[in-house]
Structures are given as structure tokens and as C-alpha cells.
C-alpha positions as CSV (number, residue, x, y, z in Angstrom):
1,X,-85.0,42.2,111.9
2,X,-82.2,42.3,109.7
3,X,-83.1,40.7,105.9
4,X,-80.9,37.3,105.0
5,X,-78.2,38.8,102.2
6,X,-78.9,38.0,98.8
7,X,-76.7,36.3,95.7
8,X,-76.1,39.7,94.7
9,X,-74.5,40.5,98.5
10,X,-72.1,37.7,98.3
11,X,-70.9,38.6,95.1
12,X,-70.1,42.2,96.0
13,X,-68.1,40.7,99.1
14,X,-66.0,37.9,97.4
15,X,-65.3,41.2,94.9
16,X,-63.8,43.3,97.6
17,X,-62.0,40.4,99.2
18,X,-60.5,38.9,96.2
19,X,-61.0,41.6,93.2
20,X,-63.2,41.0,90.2
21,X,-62.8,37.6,88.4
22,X,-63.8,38.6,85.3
23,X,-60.8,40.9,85.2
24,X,-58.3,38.5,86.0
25,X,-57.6,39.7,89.5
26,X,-57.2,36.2,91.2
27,X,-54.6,35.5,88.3
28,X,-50.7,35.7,89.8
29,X,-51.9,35.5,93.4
30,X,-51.4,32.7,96.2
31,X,-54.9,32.0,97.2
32,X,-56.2,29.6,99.7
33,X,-57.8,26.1,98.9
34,X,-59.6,23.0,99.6
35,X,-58.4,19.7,98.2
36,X,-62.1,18.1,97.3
37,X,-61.0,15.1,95.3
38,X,-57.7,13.1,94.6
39,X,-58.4,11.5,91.2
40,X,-55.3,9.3,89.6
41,X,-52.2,11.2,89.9
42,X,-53.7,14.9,90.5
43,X,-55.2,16.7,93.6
44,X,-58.8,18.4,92.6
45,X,-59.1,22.1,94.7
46,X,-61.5,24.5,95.0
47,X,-60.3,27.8,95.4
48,X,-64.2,29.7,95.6
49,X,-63.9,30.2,91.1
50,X,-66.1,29.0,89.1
51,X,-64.0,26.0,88.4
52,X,-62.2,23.7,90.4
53,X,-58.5,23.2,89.6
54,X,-56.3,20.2,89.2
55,X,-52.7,20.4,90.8
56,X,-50.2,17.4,90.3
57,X,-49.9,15.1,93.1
58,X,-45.8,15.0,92.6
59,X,-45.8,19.0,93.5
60,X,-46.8,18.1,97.1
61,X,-43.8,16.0,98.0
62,X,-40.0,15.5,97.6
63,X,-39.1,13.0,94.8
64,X,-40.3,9.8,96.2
65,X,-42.1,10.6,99.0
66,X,-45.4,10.1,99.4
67,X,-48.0,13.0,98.9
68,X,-49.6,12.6,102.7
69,X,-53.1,14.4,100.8
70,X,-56.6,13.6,101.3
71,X,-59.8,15.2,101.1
72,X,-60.9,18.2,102.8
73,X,-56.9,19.6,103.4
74,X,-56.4,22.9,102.9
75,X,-53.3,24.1,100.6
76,X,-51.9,26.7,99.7
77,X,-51.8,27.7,95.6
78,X,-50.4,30.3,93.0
79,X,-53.2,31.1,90.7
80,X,-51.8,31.0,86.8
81,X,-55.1,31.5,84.9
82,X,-58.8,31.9,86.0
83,X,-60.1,30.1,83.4
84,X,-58.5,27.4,80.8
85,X,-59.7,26.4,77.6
86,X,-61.2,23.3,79.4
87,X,-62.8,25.4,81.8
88,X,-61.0,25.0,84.1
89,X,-59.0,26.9,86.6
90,X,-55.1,26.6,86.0
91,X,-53.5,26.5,89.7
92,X,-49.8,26.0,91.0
93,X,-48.3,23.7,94.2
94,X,-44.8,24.1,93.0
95,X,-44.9,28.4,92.2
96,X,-46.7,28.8,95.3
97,X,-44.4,27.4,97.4
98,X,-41.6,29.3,95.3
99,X,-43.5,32.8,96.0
100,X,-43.4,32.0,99.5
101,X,-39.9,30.8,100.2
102,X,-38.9,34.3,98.0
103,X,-40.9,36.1,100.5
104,X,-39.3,33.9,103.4
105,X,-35.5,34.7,101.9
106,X,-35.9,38.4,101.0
107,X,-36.4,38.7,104.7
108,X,-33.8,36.4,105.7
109,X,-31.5,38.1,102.9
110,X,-32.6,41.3,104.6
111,X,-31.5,39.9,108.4
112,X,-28.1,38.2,107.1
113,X,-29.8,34.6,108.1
114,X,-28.4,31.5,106.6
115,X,-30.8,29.5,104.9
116,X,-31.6,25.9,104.1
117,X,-31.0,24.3,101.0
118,X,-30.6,20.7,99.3
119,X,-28.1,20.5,96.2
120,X,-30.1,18.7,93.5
121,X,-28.1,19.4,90.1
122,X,-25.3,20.7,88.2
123,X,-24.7,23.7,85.9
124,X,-21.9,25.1,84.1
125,X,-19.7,26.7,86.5
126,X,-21.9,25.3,89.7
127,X,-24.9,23.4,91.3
128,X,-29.0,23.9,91.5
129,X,-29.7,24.8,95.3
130,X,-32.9,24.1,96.2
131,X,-34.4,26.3,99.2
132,X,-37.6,25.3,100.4
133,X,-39.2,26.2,96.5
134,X,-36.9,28.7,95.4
135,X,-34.1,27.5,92.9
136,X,-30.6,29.2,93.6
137,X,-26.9,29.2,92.1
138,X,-24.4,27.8,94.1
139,X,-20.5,28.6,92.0
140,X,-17.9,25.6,91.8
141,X,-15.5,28.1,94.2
142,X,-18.5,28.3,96.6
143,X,-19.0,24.3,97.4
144,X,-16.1,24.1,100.3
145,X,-13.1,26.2,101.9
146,X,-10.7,23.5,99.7
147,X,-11.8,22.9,96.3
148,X,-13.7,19.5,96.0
149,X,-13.3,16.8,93.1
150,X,-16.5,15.0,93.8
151,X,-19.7,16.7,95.4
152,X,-21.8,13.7,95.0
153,X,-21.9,13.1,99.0
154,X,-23.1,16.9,99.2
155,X,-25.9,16.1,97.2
156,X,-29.6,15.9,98.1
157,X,-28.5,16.8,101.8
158,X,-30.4,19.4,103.8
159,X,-27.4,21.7,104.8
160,X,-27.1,25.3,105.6
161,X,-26.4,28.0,102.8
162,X,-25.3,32.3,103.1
163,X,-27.3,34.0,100.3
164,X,-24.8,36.6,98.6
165,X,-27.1,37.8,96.4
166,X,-30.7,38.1,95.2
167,X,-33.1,39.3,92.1
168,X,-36.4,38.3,93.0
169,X,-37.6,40.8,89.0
170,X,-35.1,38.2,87.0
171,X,-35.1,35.7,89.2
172,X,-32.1,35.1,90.7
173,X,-30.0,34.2,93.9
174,X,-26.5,33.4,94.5
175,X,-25.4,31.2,97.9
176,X,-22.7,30.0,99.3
177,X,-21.8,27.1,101.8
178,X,-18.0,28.0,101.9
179,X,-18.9,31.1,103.8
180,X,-21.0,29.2,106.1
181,X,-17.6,26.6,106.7
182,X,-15.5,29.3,107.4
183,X,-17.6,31.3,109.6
184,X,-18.1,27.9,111.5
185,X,-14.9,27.3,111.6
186,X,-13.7,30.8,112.7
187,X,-16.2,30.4,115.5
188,X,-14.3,27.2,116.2
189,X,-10.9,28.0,115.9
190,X,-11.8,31.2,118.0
191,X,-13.2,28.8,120.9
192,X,-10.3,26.4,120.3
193,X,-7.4,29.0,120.6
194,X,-8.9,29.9,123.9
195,X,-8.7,26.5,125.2
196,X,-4.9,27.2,124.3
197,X,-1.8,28.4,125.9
198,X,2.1,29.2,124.9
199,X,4.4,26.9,125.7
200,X,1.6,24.1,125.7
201,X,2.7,20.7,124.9
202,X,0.1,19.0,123.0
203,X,-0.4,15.8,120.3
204,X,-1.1,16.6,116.8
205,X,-1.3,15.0,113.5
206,X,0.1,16.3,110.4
207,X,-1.9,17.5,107.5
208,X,0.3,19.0,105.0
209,X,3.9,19.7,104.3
210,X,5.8,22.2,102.4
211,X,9.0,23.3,101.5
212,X,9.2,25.6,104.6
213,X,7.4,23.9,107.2
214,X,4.5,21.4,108.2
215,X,0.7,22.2,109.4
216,X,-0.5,20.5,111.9
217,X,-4.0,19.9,112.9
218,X,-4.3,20.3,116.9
219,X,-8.3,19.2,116.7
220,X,-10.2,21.3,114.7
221,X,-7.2,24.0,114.4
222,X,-4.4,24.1,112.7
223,X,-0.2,25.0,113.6
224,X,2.4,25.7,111.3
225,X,5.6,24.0,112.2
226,X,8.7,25.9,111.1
227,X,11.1,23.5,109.3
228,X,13.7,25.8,111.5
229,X,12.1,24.5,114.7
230,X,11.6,20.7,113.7
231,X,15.5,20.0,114.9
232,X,18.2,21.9,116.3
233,X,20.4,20.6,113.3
234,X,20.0,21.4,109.7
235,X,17.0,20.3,108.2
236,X,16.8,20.8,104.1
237,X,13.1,19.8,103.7
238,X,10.5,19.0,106.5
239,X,10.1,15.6,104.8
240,X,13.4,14.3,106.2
241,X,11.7,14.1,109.4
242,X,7.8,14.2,109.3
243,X,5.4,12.7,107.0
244,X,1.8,13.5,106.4
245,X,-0.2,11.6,108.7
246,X,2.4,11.5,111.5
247,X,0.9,11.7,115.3
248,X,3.9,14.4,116.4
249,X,4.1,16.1,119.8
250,X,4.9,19.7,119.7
251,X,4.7,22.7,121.8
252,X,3.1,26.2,121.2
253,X,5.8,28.8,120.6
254,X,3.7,31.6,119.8
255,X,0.2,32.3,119.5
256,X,-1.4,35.4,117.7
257,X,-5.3,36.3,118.8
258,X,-5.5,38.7,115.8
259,X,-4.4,36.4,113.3
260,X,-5.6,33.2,115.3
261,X,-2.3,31.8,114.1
262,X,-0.3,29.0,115.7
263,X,3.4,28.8,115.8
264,X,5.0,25.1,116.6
265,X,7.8,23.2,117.4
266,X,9.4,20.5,118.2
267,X,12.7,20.8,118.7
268,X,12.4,23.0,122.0
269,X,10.8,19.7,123.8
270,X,15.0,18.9,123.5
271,X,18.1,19.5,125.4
272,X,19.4,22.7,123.8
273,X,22.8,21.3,122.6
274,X,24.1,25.4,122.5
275,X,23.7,25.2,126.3
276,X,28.1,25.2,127.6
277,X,29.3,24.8,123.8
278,X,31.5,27.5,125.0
279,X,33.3,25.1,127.4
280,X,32.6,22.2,125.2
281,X,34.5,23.8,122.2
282,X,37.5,26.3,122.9
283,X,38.9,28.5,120.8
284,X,42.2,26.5,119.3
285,X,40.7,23.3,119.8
286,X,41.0,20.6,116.9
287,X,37.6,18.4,115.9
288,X,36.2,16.4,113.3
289,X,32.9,16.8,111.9
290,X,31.2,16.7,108.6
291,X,30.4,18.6,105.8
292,X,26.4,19.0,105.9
293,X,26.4,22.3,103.1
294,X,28.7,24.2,100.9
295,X,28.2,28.1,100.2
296,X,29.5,30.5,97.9
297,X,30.8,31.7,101.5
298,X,32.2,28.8,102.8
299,X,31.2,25.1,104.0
300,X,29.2,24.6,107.2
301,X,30.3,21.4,109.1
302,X,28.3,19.6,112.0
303,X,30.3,18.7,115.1
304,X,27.5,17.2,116.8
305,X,23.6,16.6,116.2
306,X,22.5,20.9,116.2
307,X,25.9,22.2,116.4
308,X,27.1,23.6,112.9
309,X,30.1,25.8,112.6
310,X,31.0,27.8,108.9
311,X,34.4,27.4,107.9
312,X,34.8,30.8,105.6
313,X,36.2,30.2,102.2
314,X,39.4,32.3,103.5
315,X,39.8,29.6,106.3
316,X,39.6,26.6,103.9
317,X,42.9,26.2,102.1
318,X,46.4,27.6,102.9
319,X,47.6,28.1,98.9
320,X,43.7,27.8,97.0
321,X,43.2,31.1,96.9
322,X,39.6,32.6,95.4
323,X,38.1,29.0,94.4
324,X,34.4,27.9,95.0
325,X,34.6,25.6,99.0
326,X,33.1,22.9,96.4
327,X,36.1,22.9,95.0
328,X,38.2,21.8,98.2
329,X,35.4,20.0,100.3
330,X,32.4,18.1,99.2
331,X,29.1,17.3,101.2
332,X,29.3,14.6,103.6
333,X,32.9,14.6,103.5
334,X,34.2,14.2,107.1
335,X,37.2,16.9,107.9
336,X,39.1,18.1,110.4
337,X,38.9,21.2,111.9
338,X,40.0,24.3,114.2
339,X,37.7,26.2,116.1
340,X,38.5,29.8,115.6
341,X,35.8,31.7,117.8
342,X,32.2,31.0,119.5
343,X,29.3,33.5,119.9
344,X,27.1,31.4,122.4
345,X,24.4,34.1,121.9
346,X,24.2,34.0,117.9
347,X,24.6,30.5,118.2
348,X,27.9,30.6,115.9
349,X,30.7,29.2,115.8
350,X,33.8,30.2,113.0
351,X,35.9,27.3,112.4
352,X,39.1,26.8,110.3
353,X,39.9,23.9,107.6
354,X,43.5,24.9,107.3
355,X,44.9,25.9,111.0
356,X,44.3,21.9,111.4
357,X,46.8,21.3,108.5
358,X,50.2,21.7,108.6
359,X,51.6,25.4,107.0
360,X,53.1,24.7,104.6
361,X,55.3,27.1,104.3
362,X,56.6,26.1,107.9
363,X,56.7,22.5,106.5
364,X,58.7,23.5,104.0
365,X,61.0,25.4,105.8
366,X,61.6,22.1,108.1
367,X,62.3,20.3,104.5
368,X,64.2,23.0,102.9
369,X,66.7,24.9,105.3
370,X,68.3,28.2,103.4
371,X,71.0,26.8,101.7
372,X,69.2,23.5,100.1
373,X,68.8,22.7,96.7
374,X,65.4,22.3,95.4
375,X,64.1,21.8,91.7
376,X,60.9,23.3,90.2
377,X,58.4,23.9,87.2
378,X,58.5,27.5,86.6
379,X,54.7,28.7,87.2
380,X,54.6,32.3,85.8
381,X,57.9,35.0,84.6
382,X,56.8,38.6,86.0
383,X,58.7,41.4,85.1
384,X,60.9,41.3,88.5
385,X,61.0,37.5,88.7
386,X,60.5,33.9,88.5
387,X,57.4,31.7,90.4
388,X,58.8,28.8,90.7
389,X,56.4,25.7,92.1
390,X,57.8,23.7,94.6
391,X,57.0,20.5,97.0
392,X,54.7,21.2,99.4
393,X,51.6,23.1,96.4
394,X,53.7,26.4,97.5
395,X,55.5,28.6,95.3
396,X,59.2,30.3,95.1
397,X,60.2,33.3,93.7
398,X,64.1,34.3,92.3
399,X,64.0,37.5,91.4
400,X,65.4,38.6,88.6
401,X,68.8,39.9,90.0
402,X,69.1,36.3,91.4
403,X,68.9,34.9,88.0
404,X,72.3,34.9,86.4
405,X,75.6,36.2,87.0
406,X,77.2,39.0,84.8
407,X,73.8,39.4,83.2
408,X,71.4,42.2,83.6
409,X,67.7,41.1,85.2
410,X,66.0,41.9,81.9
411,X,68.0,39.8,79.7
412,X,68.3,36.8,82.3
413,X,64.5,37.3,82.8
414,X,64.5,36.7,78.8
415,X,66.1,32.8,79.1
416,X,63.5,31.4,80.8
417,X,59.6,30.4,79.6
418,X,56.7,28.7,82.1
419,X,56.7,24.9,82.4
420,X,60.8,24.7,82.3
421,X,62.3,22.9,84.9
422,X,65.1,24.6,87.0
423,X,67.1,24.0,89.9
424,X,67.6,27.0,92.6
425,X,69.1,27.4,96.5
426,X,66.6,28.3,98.9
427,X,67.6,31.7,100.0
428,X,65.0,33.0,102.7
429,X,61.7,31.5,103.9
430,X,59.4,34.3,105.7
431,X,56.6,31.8,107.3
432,X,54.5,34.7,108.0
433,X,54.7,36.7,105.0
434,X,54.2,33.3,103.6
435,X,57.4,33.9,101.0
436,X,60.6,31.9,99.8
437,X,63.0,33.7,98.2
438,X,65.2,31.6,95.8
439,X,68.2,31.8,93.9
440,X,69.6,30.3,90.7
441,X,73.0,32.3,89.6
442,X,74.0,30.9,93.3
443,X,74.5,26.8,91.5
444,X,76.2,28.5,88.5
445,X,80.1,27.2,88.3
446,X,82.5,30.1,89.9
447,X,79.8,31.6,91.8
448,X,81.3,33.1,94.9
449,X,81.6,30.2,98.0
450,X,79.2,32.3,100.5
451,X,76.1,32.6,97.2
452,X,77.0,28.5,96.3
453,X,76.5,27.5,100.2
454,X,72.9,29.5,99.6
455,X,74.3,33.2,101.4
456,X,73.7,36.3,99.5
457,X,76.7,37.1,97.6
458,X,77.8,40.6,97.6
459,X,76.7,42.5,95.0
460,X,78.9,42.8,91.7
461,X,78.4,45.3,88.3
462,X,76.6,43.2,85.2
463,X,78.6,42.3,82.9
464,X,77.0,44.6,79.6
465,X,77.7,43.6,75.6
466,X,80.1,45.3,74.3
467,X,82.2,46.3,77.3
468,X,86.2,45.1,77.6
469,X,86.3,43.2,81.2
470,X,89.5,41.7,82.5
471,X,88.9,37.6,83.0
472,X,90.6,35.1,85.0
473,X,92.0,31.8,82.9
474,X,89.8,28.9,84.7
475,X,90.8,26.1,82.4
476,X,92.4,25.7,79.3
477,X,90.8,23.5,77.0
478,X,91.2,22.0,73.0
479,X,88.3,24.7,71.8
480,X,89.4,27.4,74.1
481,X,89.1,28.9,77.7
482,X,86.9,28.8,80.3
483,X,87.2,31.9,82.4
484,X,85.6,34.5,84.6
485,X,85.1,38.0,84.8
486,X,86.6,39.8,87.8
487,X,87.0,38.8,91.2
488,X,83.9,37.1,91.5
489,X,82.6,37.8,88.8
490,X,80.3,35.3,85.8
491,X,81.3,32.6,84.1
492,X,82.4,32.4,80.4
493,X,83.9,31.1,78.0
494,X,86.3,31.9,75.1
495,X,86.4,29.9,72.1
496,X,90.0,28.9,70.2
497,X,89.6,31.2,66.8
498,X,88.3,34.2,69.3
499,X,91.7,34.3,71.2
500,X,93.5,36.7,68.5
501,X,93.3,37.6,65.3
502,X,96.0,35.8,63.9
503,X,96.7,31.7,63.7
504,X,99.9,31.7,66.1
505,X,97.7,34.0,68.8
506,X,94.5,31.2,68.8
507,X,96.1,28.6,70.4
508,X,94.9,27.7,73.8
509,X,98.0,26.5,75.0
510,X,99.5,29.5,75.0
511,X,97.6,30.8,78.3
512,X,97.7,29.6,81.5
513,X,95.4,28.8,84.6
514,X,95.5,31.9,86.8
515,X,96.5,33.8,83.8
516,X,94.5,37.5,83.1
517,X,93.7,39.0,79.6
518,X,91.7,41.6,78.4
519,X,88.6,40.6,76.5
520,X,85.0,41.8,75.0
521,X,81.4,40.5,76.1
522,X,80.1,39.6,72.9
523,X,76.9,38.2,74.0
524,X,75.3,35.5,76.3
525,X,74.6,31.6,75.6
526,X,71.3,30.0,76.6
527,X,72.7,29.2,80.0
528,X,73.0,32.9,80.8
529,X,76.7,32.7,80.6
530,X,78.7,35.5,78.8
531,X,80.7,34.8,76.0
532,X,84.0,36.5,75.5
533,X,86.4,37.6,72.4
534,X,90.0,38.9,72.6
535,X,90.0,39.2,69.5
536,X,86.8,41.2,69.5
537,X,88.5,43.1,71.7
538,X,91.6,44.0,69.2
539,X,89.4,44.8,65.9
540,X,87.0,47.4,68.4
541,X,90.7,49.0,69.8
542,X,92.2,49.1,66.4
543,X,89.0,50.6,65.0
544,X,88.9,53.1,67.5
545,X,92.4,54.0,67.1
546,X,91.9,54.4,63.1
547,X,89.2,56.8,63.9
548,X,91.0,58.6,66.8
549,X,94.6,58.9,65.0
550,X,94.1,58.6,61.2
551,X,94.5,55.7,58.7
552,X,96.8,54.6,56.0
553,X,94.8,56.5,53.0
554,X,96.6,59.6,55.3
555,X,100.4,58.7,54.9
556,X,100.3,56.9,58.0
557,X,101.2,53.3,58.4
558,X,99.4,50.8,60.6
559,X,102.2,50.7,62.5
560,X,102.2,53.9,63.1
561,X,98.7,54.8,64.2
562,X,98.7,51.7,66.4
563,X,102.1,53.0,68.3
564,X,100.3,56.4,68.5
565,X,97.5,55.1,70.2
566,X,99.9,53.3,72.9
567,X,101.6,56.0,73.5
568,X,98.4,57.9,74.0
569,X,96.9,55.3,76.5
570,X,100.8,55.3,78.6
């Protein structure tokens, strides 16, 4: 018969089991007890030392909920010291529970689980997590998938966590609940987009709006809605026609399975207003509409609600040439217009501002038939002409052998400066070349008939300074003659002491209407008209003829050099 094991027996057993005592080998180890005793606000337990050990009450239960110990329960404890200075053994509710929950999330760490966890406090840069014991770090970018101003409601709520990382040696674990939202909703949007089809209609209300579009949530998922497909006319900002919290209907355009993106509109659930704008709008047909946008380009115009044409900037004006559209239309401005081609498949249409006007140059040909008079500012001198501006915002040119009469271009070109006023006969107006010609030595007095009734005149030599021209006695007047050069030649005049060289020979009297003389162009007045001198005329002969035959120093007489030179000339 087997003897009853000793003192000594049980010793050596409780030794193997739990290591020597002595040696502090049930300190920093989760040990099994028995509650024996619940005295005030502490739970008495023996754990089979020497001592009993007391354990707060408050370590047992969440803050403010009851304890639910009594006497004889079993619990689990972390073993700080054998032995205090009491006596007593120091145990643990609160690191026991932590040493198992590490245990519990290294292997849920380990698997990829998600865990539970209450929010109970705030840190710099994040919250306290608690998880089952175990007190993580949850960051301020790790609360929600949109950042949150107040977490208050989050707080003290069991809700799931992902741990991203743990240190069990210093202590530490990092978790998330924004990975946990957006795996839950990927898992939703992925069921979701299967319950979805293209060219679905479907309600939805909008969340958000930006400057290129709107999303809208479709219940639990959201759409972007293009601000190109909200309307089939111009839309500058989404907010002209949607606002946040709208109930809108759209229809799925497009939907991508690898992006789980959603594209929406709304204006395909209309009457495409593209459909026969062909017929609707011919090529040469005139229309209003209204300016809805100006362009470096040109100015779009709306004919109807989602029909735009562009009228180019080289289609907007027939004389504003190279100016900004702003300049000639504004926005909202209503004009009329030309239609100058349609692309039904580009969904374009070019229009024109200025086919719908009048040309003016056509206009002014109706005004101004060749042969009219017109008067004008003179715009700019070039070195082969005049611009002249004219009625109409269109300009003239005489050029410069249309100036004067008996005057070279240069020096006619030479009377004139920009912003005079001069009168001219319209000569030639090339509607298509978009040119008048003009001419101004036409109106001058003694100007051939055919040049004064607007004709070209036929061309004649300019008169030069310094050269003897015969002229033709127009009128005889107190302070001279007026008289011209030629057949048909310019315009001049002679004053009375410039008639001869002596007293007798000045008078105007003397000469006659119809009457020819030999005379010198001295110059031209500020009409462009020549001035003439007979008695220019004899000082330059008898100069030459001192030169050619002598003088009086050399025995010859005046007389004599004078009769030479006639004789010569014969």
C-alpha cells in the first residue's frame, strides 16, 4: 500500500509546477486564483503563496459598471512581487488582462484580423485605443476616410480597429479605423457597382461640387458628374445648375471595374438639339443669337439652348482688323449673324458677324459712284500715297501721282500732314480687293474736263523748278496772271513785278486771255500750284548768254552779246 505523501512531497510538486518561490519565480507571471474575500473596495485572492493578495475592485469592470465578484470566483492575475513589505503578495487585474490581450493581438497581428477597441482619450497627434487591456495609438489621419472636427461621438464605442503595427519589448501598437472604413466600403462599392449597369437611369443626391463637376452619391457609391455633361449648352460652373443636396436624376455613362469609378450625366436624358441642325441651320442663313463667351479667338454665340457657334476674330468686323472680339462684342450682347459652315459630327458650327452687315465698301460704292466728290481726314502719308478716312469707317487712297498737277509725287506728297482735311473724286472702288482709289489734282482749277468729271486724265510731264515752260494767259488780274502750263497742263500763277524786268514790261494789262509767254517754275505754293517768273526767265537767259558769249569787261556790249545769242538760237 502506497504511503500518504508528506509536506515535503507537496512542496517538491508546487516547485516543479510553478518554480521556486523563494527565487522569485511566480514574480512576472499570470497565475491562476481564488477570490476568498471582498473587503471594502478590494478583492482578497489566494494564488497558493504564502500570502493572500489584494486586487482593486475597479480593475474587474469598465468605469461604472459593477464588479459582478463574489467569493469563491476564480480570476485570472499578473504576479508583480511575491512578497511586499506588508507581507503580502502584490498581484495585478488590470496587467493580466493586458498580457493576455498582447498574446490575443500578436496572433491576430500575425493573421491580419481586425480587432476591437473603445476610444477613451486623447494624445498629441491622436487618441488612447483601448483593446480588451492593451492600450494602443490611434493618429489624428487614422480616425475616418475624411478628416473629422469632432470625435466625441467615436468615443467610448466598441468599434472595429486594423493594427499597423506592434512592439510588444517597448510597448507599443499603432491602429487604424480609416483602413477598416475603406476596406468596408471597397467591399461595398464593389457589391454596389455590380448591382449597376451603363446607361442606367437612376436618382441620386449631390454631395459635393467643384469647379469641374459634381459627385453624386448613388447609395453608398459615389458618380462624378462632368460639368460638360450637366447641359448640352455652356455651363461655366456646375453651381449654375446643381446645388449640394439636390435629388438629381442622371444616367451612367461609363463605368470602370478597375477603378470602380462612375461617370454621370444628365444631359443625355434630353433631346440632343445637334440632331438635323444641318437642315435647321444652312450655310448662308442669317440668325440672331447671343454672345455667351469671348476668346482671344473669337466670340461663341448661342442660337438656341446647346447650340453654340464661334464666330472667328477674322469673321467679326469688315475694317477692325487684329483687335481683341472684346473689343467689337461684349457678353450677353445679342447679334446677328451668318452661318458660314456646319460640321454635324464635331458638333461645330463657324458663323460670321460681318457677312450679316452690309460691306462696306459695296455701300460705299452705292453712295459714292466714280466721279463723286467726297471729303476726308487724312489717316496716314506713305511714301506712294495718301489714306484718306471716309464715311462708311473705310479708307481711300490717292496716290501720290494723283496729288497735284505739274508737281512731282515726292514734293506733292510733302504738302500734306495726318488729321488735314481734303477734298478728292472717287476714282475706282474694287469691292473685292476691298480698295478706292482717289484723286485730288482732279478738283484743281484747269484740270483737264475728263480728270474734273472723276476720269483718269492722260498723263502729262511734271512740271520741275527751274525749267522754262510755255503757259497759257487764263486771266489777267491787278497783281498779275493766272495761267497754265501746256495744253493741259497745272495751274499757276504769275505775280505783277515777276512779268519783266523792267517797270513798262510788269504791267498786267499788257497780256491778253489766250495769250502764250515763255516763263520759269520758280517754286510751288502751299496749294501745290507752281509759281511762274518771266522775268526769272530773262535774268537765267541773259546769264547764260554772258557765260556762253562773253561780257562787257571783254569789249563787248550788252547789246552785243544779247544779239549773239539770238542769232545763235535762229
Amino acid at each position: 500500500m502506497a504511503s500518504n505523501p508528506t509536506r515535503d512531497d507537496f512542496a517538491a510538486m508546487l516547485d516543479e509546477t510553478l518554480g521556486d518561490a523563494s527565487n522569485g519565480g511566480f514574480e512576472g507571471r499570470v497565475v491562476k486564483g481564488t477570490v476568498t474575500a471582498i473587503e471594502n473596495d478590494k478583492a482578497v485572492i489566494d494564488v497558493g503563496l504564502k500570502s493572500e493578495g489584494r486586487v482593486p475592485l475597479r480593475e474587474f469592470a469598465p468605469p461604472g459598471q459593477p464588479h459582478g465578484l463574489s467569493v469563491g470566483d476564480e480570476v485570472e492575475v499578473y504576479v508583480d512581487r511575491v512578497e511586499n513589505a506588508d507581507g503580502e503578495a502584490m498581484l495585478s487585474r488590470d496587467r493580466a488582462r493586458r498580457e493576455a490581450a498582447w498574446d490575443k493581438l500578436e496572433n491576430e497581428f500575425g493573421e491580419g484580423k481586425r480587432v476591437e477597441g473603445v476610444i477613451f482619450g486623447r494624445v498629441k497627434g491622436g487618441f488612447t485605443v483601448d483593446l480588451d487591456g492593451a492600450v494602443a495609438f490611434l493618429p489624428g489621419s487614422q480616425v475616418d476616410i475624411r478628416p473629422v472636427r469632432d470625435v466625441q461621438p467615436l468615443m467610448d464605442i466598441p468599434q472595429p480597429f486594423q493594427i499597423l503595427k506592434m512592439d510588444r519589448r517597448r510597448g507599443n501598437i499603432v491602429v487604424s479605423r480609416r483602413a477598416v472604413l475603406e476596406e468596408t466600403r471597397a467591399e461595398q462599392r464593389s457589391g454596389l457597382i455590380q448591382n449597376l449597369k451603363e446607361a442606367q437611369i437612376i436618382d441620386g443626391v449631390v454631395k459635393n461640387i467643384t469647379d469641374y463637376g459634381a459627385f453624386v452619391d448613388l447609395g453608398g457609391i459615389d458618380g462624378l458628374l462632368h460639368v460638360t455633361d450637366m447641359s448640352y449648352k455652356r455651363v461655366n460652373h456646375p453651381s449654375e445648375v446643381i446645388a449640394i443636396g439636390d435629388t438629381v436624376r442622371v444616367q451612367i455613362i461609363r463605368i470602370n471595374q478597375d477603378t470602380q469609378r462612375i461617370s454621370l450625366g444628365m444631359k443625355q436624358l434630353d433631346s440632343d438639339p445637334w440632331e438635323g441642325v444641318a437642315a435647321k441651320y444652312p450655310v448662308g442663313a442669317k440668325l440672331s443669337g447671343v454672345v455667351t463667351n469671348i476668346t482671344e479667338y473669337g466670340a461663341f454665340v448661342e442660337l438656341e439652348a446647346g447650340i453654340e457657334g464661334l464666330v472667328h476674330v477674322s469673321e467679326m468686323s469688315w475694317t477692325k482688323k487684329n483687335v481683341h472680339p472684346g473689343k467689337i462684342v461684349s457678353t450677353s450682347q445679342e447679334v446677328d449673324v451668318m452661318v458660314l459652315e456646319v460640321d454635324s459630327d464635331k458638333r461645330r458650327i463657324s458663323l460670321g458677324l460681318k457677312q450679316a452687315q452690309q460691306n462696306p465698301w459695296e455701300g460705299f460704292a452705292e453712295r459714292h459712284p466714280v466721279g463723286s466728290v467726297v471729303e476726308g481726314e487724312v489717316k496716314n502719308a506713305t511714301e506712294f500715297g495718301l489714306f484718306i478716312g471716309l464715311d462708311g469707317d473705310v479708307d481711300g487712297m490717292v496716290h501720290m501721282s494723283d496729288i497735284a498737277w505739274g508737281i512731282s509725287g515726292e514734293d506733292a506728297l510733302a504738302l500734306h500732314r495726318k488729321g488735314e482735311q481734303v477734298k478728292a473724286v472717287v476714282l475706282d472702288v474694287d469691292v473685292d480687293k476691298e480698295r478706292i482709289s482717289l484723286g485730288m489734282k482732279q478738283l484743281e482749277k484747269g484740270a483737264p474736263a475728263a480728270a474734273a468729271a472723276g476720269a483718269p486724265a492722260a498723263p502729262s510731264n511734271a512740271l520741275r523748278r527751274g525749267e522754262v515752260v510755255t503757259v497759257t494767259v487764263l486771266e489777267v488780274r491787278d497783281g498779275g496772271l493766272e495761267v497754265q502750263a501746256g495744253e493741259d497742263g497745272a495751274t499757276g500763277f504769275i505775280k505783277r513785278s515777276d512779268l519783266g524786268r523792267d517797270r513798262d514790261e510788269q504791267r498786267p494789262d499788257r497780256f491778253q486771255v489766250g495769250q502764250k509767254l515763255d516763263a520759269l517754275v520758280t517754286g510751288f505754293d502751299r496749294s501745290k500750284k507752281p509759281t511762274f517768273s518771266v522775268k526769272a526767265r530773262q535774268l537765267a537767259e541773259e546769264k547764260e548768254a554772258v557765260e556762253q558769249y562773253g561780257s562787257s569787261d571783254a569789249g563787248a556790249s550788252l547789246g552785243d552779246i544779247l544779239g549773239a545769242a539770238l542769232k545763235a538760237q535762229r
